[in-house]
C-alpha positions as CSV (number, residue, x, y, z in Angstrom):
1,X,191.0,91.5,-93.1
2,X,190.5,93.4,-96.5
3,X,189.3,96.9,-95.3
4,X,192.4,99.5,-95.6
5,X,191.7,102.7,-96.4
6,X,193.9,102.7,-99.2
7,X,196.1,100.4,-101.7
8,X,199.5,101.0,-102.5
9,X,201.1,99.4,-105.2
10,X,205.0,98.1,-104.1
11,X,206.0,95.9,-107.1
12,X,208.8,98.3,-108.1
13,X,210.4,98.3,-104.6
14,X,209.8,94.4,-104.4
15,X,211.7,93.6,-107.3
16,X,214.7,96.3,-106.7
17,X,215.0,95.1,-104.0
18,X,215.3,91.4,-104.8
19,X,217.3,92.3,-107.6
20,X,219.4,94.1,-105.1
21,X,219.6,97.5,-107.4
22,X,220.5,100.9,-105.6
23,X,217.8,102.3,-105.1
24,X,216.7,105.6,-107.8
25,X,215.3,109.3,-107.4
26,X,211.7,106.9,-108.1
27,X,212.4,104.1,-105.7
28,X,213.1,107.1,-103.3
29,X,208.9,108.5,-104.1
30,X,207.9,104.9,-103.9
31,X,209.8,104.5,-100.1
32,X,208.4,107.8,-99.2
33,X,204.6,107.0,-99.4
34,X,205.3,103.8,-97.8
35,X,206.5,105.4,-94.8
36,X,204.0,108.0,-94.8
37,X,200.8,105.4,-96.2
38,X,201.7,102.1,-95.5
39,X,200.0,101.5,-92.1
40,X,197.2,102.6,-93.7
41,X,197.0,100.9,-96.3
42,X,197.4,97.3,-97.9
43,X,199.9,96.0,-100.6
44,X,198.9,95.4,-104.4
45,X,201.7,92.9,-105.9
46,X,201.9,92.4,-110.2
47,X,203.7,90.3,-111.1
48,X,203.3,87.9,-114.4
49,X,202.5,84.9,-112.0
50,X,200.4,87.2,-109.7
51,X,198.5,89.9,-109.7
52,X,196.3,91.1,-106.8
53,X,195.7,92.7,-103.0
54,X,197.3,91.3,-100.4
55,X,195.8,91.0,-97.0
56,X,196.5,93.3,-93.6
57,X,199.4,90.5,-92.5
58,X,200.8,89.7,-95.3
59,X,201.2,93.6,-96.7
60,X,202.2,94.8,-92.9
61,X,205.1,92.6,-93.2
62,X,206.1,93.3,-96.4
63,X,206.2,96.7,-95.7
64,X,208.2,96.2,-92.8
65,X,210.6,94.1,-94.9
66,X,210.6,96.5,-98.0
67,X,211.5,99.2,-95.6
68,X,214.2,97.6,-93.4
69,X,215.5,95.1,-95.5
70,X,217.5,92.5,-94.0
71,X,221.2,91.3,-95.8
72,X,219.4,88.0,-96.8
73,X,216.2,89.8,-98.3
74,X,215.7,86.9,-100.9
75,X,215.8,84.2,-98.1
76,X,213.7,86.2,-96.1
77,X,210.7,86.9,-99.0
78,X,210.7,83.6,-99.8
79,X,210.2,82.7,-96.2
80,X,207.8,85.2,-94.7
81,X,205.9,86.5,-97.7
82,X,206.0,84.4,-101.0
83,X,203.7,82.1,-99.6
84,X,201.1,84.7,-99.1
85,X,201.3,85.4,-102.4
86,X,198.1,83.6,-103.7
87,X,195.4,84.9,-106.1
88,X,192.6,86.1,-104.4
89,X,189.1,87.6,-104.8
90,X,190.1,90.3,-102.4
91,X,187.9,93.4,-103.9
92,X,189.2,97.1,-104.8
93,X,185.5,98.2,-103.7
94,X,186.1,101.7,-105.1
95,X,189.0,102.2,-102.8
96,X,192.0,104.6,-103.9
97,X,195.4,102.9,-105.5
98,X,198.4,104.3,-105.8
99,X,200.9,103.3,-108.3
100,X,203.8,105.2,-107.5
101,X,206.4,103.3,-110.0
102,X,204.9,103.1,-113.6
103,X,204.4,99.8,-112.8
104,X,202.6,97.6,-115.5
105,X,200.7,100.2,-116.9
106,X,201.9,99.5,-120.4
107,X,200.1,95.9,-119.7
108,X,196.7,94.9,-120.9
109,X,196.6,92.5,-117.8
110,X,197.0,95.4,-115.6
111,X,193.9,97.3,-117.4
112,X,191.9,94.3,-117.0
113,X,193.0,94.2,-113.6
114,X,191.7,97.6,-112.4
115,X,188.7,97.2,-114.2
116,X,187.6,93.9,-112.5
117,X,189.2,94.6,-109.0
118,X,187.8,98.2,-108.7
119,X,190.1,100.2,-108.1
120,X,190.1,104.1,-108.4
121,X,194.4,104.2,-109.8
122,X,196.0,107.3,-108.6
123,X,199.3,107.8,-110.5
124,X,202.5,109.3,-109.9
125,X,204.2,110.3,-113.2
126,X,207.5,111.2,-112.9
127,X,208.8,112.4,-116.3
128,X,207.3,112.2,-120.2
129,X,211.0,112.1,-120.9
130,X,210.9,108.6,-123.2
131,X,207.7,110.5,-125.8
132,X,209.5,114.3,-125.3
133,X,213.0,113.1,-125.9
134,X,213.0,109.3,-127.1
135,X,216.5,109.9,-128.5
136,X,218.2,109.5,-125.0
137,X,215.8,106.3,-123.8
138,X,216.7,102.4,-125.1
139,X,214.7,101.3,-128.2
140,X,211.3,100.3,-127.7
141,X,211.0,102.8,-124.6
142,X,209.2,105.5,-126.5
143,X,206.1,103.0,-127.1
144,X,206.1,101.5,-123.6
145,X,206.0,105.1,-122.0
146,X,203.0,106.3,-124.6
147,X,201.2,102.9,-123.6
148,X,201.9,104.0,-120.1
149,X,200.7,107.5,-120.0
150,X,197.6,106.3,-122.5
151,X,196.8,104.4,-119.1
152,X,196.9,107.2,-117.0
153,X,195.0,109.3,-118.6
154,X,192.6,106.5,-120.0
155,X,191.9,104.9,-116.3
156,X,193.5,106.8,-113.7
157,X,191.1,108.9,-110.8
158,X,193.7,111.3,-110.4
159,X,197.8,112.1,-111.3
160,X,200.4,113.3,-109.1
161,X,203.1,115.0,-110.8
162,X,206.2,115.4,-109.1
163,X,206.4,118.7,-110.5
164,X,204.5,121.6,-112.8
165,X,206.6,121.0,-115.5
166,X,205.4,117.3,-115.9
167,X,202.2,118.1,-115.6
168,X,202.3,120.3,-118.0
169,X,204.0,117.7,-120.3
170,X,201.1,114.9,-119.8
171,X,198.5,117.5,-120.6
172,X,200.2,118.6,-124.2
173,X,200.3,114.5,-124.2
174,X,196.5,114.2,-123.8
175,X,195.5,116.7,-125.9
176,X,197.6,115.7,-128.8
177,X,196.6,112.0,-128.6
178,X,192.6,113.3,-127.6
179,X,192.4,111.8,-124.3
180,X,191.0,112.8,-121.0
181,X,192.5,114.7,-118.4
182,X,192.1,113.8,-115.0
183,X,192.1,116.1,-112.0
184,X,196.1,116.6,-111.1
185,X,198.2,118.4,-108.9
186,X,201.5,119.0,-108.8
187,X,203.5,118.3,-105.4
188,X,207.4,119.0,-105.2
189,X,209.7,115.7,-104.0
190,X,211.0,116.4,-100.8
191,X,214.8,115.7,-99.6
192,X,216.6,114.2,-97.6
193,X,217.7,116.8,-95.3
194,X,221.9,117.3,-95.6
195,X,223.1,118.9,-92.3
196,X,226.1,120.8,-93.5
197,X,229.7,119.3,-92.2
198,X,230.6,121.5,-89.1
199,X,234.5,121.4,-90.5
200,X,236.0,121.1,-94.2
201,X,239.8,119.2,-92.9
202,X,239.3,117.4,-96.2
203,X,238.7,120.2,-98.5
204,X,240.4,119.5,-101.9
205,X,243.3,121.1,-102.8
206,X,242.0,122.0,-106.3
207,X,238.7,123.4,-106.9
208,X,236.1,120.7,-107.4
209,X,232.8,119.9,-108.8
210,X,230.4,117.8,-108.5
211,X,227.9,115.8,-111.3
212,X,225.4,113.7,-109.3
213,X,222.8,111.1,-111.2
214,X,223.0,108.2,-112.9
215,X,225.4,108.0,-116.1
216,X,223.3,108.2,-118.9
217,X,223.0,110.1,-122.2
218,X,220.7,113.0,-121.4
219,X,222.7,113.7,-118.2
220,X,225.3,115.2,-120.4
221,X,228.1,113.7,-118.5
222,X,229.7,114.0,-122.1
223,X,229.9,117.8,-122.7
224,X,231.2,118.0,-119.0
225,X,233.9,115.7,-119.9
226,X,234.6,117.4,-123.2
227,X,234.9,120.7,-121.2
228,X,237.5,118.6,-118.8
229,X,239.3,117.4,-121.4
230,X,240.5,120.9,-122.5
231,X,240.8,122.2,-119.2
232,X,243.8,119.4,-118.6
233,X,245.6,120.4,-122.1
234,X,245.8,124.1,-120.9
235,X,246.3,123.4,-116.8
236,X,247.5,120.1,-116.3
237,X,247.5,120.0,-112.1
238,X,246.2,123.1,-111.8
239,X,243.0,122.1,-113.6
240,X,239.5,121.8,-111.6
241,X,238.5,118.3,-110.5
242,X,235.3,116.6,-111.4
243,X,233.3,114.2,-109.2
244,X,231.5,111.8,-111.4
245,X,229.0,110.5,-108.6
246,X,225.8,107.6,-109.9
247,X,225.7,104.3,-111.3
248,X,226.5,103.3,-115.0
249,X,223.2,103.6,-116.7
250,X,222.3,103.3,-120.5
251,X,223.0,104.9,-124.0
252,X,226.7,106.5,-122.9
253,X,228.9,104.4,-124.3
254,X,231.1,107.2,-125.3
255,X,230.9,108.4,-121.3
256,X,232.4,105.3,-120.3
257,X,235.1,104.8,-122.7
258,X,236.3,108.6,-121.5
259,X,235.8,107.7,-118.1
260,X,238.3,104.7,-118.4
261,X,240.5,106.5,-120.5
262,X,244.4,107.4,-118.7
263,X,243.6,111.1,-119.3
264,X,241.5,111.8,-117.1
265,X,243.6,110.0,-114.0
266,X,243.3,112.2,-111.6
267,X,241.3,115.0,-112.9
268,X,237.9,113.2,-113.2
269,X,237.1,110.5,-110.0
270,X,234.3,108.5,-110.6
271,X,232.3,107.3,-107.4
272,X,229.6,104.5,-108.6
273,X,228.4,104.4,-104.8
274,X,228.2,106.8,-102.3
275,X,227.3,106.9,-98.5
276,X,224.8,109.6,-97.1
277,X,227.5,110.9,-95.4
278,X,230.4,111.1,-98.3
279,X,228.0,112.5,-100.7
280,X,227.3,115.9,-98.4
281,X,231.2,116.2,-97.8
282,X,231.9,116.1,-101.8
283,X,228.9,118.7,-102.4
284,X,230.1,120.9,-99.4
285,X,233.6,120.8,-100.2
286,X,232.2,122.0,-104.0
287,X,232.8,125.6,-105.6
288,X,229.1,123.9,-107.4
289,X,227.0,121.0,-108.4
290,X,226.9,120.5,-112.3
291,X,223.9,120.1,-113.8
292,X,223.5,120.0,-117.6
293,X,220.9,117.4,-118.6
294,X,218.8,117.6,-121.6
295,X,216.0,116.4,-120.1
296,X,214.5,115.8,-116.5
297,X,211.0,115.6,-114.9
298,X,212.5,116.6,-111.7
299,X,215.8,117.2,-110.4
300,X,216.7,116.0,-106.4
301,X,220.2,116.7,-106.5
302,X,219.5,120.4,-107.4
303,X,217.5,120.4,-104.3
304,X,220.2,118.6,-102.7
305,X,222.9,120.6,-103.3
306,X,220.9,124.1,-102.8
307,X,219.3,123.0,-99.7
308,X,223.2,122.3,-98.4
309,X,224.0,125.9,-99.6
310,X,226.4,124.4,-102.3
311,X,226.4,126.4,-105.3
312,X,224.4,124.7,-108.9
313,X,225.1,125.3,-112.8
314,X,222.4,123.3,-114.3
315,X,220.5,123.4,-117.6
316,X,218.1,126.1,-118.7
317,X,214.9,123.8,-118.5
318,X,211.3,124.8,-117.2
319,X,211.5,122.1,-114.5
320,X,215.2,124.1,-113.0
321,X,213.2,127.2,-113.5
322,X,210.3,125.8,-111.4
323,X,212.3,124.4,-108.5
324,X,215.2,126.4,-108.2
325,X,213.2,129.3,-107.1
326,X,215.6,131.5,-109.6
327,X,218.9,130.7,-107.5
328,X,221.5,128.6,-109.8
329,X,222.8,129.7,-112.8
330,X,221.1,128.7,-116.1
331,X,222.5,127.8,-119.0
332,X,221.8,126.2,-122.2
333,X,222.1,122.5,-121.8
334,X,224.3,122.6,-125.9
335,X,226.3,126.1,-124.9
336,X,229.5,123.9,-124.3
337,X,231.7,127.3,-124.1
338,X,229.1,129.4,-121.8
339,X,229.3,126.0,-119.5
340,X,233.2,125.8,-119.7
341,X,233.4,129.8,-118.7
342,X,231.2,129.7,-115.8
343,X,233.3,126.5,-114.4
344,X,236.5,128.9,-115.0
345,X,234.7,131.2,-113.2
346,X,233.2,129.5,-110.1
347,X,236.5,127.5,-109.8
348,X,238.2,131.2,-109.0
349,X,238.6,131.7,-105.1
350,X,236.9,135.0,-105.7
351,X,234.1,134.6,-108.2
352,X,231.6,137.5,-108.4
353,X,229.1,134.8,-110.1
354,X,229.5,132.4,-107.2
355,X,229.3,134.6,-104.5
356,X,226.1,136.4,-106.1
357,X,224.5,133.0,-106.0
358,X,225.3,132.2,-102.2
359,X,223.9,135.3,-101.5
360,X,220.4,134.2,-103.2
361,X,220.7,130.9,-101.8
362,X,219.7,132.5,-98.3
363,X,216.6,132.5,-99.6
364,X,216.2,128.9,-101.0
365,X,213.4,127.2,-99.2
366,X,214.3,123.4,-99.8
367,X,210.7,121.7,-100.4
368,X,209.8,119.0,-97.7
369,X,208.5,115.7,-97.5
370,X,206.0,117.1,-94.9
371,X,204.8,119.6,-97.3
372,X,204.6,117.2,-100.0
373,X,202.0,115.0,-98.4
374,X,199.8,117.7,-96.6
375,X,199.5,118.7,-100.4
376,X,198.8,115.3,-102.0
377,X,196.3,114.8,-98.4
378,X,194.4,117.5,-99.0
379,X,194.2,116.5,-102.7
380,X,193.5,112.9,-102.2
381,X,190.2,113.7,-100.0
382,X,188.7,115.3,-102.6
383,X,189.4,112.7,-105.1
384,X,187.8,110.3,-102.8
385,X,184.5,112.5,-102.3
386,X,183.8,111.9,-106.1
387,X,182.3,109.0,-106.7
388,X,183.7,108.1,-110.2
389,X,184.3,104.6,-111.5
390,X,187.6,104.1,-113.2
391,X,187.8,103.8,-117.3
392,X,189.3,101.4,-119.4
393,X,191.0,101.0,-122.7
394,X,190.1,98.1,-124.3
């Protein structure tokens, strides 16, 4: 059978998974719309050796496998699924495609590809962060991202942003590069909901904070430690603790030789995986969740921590602004001194700053998945109504 109402792309998932990577705030979108699309809809696989739509069986259990995945996950792939994996003349036939990853779009296969499938690509664009800020991205990211965006704009039906601020970002993009817009909407990531720990037994000792993301140069981890560096000269014990929760990422080379350093023993705890369940005890437990990247196109652990009535410093950026619905304190993501007052200040039992924000945070309305996709919907029906063929750089 070859007649689902939509096509949604899982290649990222596919290959985090095989490569057994924890999953990131993307592969979070990605598993999202496969829970909320995926019995609708039928599985588009690139790969360099394959490239095409799968049938109803063959994407219904790889969906199921992709979202349950079993401790052998290669064994079972190569078992129930690779061998479906066959080119095929299955037909786009105008039907919506989502491609929720940036997968292959800096490829000129994948061009040709929508072009002689026809397919009508609805993309998700997470961040402009590689062409805004290509200082903090690996070489040769900058390019790959610009040939990325050049397809969305150049073939795409429609863009989801996961936020305004990106939005906003692709469209100074087109314009400066002369390229169409396509219609777009912004819809806020929802959360995974944190039910608050009925009891705090294990509430540290010392005040603690919390950094949560992936270590990697525009998260800033390196001001934060900076800041903790001093704080142990001056207080020794009695300085604040810091929670260094995420994977070891890229381009923080100066990070990790701190974070190995003997210094920091004991002040600084670095947690490269976390359960559900650990994570909302260290962010309850918190006087407040640090924040102080350069650059993001969203921000989930913001939303985390303020939907858990915890507390947030984060970085005076358009995107905080947007989604913090004016409850954490802002500061300049460079103000190392305005950073290290207000953690002097919140790690005080009796902070006037702190408790000012807990009062706000009564009002913090954490966005939802459900919300999310009555949005995106709502959105995609009218895409569909329009009967426009997809473009295509050559």
């Amino acid at each position: 059978m070859d007649d689902a109402p939509l096509l949604l792309d899982i290649s990222r998932l596919l290959w985090r998974r095989w490569t057994g990577r924890q999953p990131t705030g993307i592969d979070r979108v990605c598993l999202a719309y496969l829970e909320h699309f995926g019995h609708r809809a039928q599985a588009v696989v690139h790969h360099r050796r394959f490239r095409g739509i799968l049938g109803w069986a063959a994407s219904s259990n790889l969906f199921s496998l992709l979202e349950d995945p079993p401790k052998n996950f290669r064994s079972s792939l190569v078992q129930t699924i690779l061998r479906q994996l066959r080119p095929t003349r299955r037909r786009g036939r105008n039907r919506l495609y989502l491609n929720l990853g940036h997968t292959g779009l800096d490829t000129d296969g994948f061009r040709r590809w929508v072009s002689e499938a026809g397919v009508r690509p609805i993309y998700f664009v997470h961040d402009l962060i590689p062409l805004t800020h290509p200082e903090f991205c690996r070489a040769g990211e900058a390019e790959r991202h610009r040939n990325r965006m050049r397809t969305v704009l150049s073939t795409g039906s429609g863009v989801i942003g996961n936020s305004q601020a990106t939005i906003d970002d692709l469209h100074h993009f087109a314009v400066a590069e002369a390229l169409p817009f396509p219609p777009a909407i912004p819809a806020w990531l929802g959360s995974t909901r944190m039910v608050h720990p009925p009891t705090l037994a294990n509430e540290p000792e010392r005040a603690t904070f919390v950094v949560l993301g992936t270590i990697e140069a525009r998260k800033n981890h390196l001001m934060l430690l900076n800041i903790w560096s001093r704080l142990i000269k001056r207080s020794g014990t009695q300085a604040p603790r810091l929670l260094v929760i995420g994977q070891r990422g890229w381009e923080a080379e100066q990070v990790f030789t701190k974070l190995d350093s003997q210094m920091f023993r004991g002040h600084v705890i670095e947690l490269n995986c976390c359960r559900d369940d650990e994570l909302h005890m260290h962010l309850a437990s918190a006087r407040a969740l640090l924040f102080p990247s350069s650059a993001e196109g969203y921000g989930l652990p913001l939303i985390e921590a303020l939907g858990l009535g915890v507390p947030a410093i984060a970085s005076d950026l358009p995107v905080f602004r947007e989604i913090g619905q004016g409850v954490p304190l802002l500061l300049e993501s460079r103000d190392e001194a305005a950073w290290e007052a207000a953690i002097l200040d919140f790690a005080q039992p009796t902070s006037a700053a702190r408790e000012e924000q807990l009062r706000r945070l009564k009002s913090f309305h954490p966005p939802t998945w459900t919300d999310h996709f009555e949005a995106v919907e709502q959105w995609l029906s009218a895409i569909h109504s329009v009967p426009t063929a997809p473009r295509l750089i050559r």
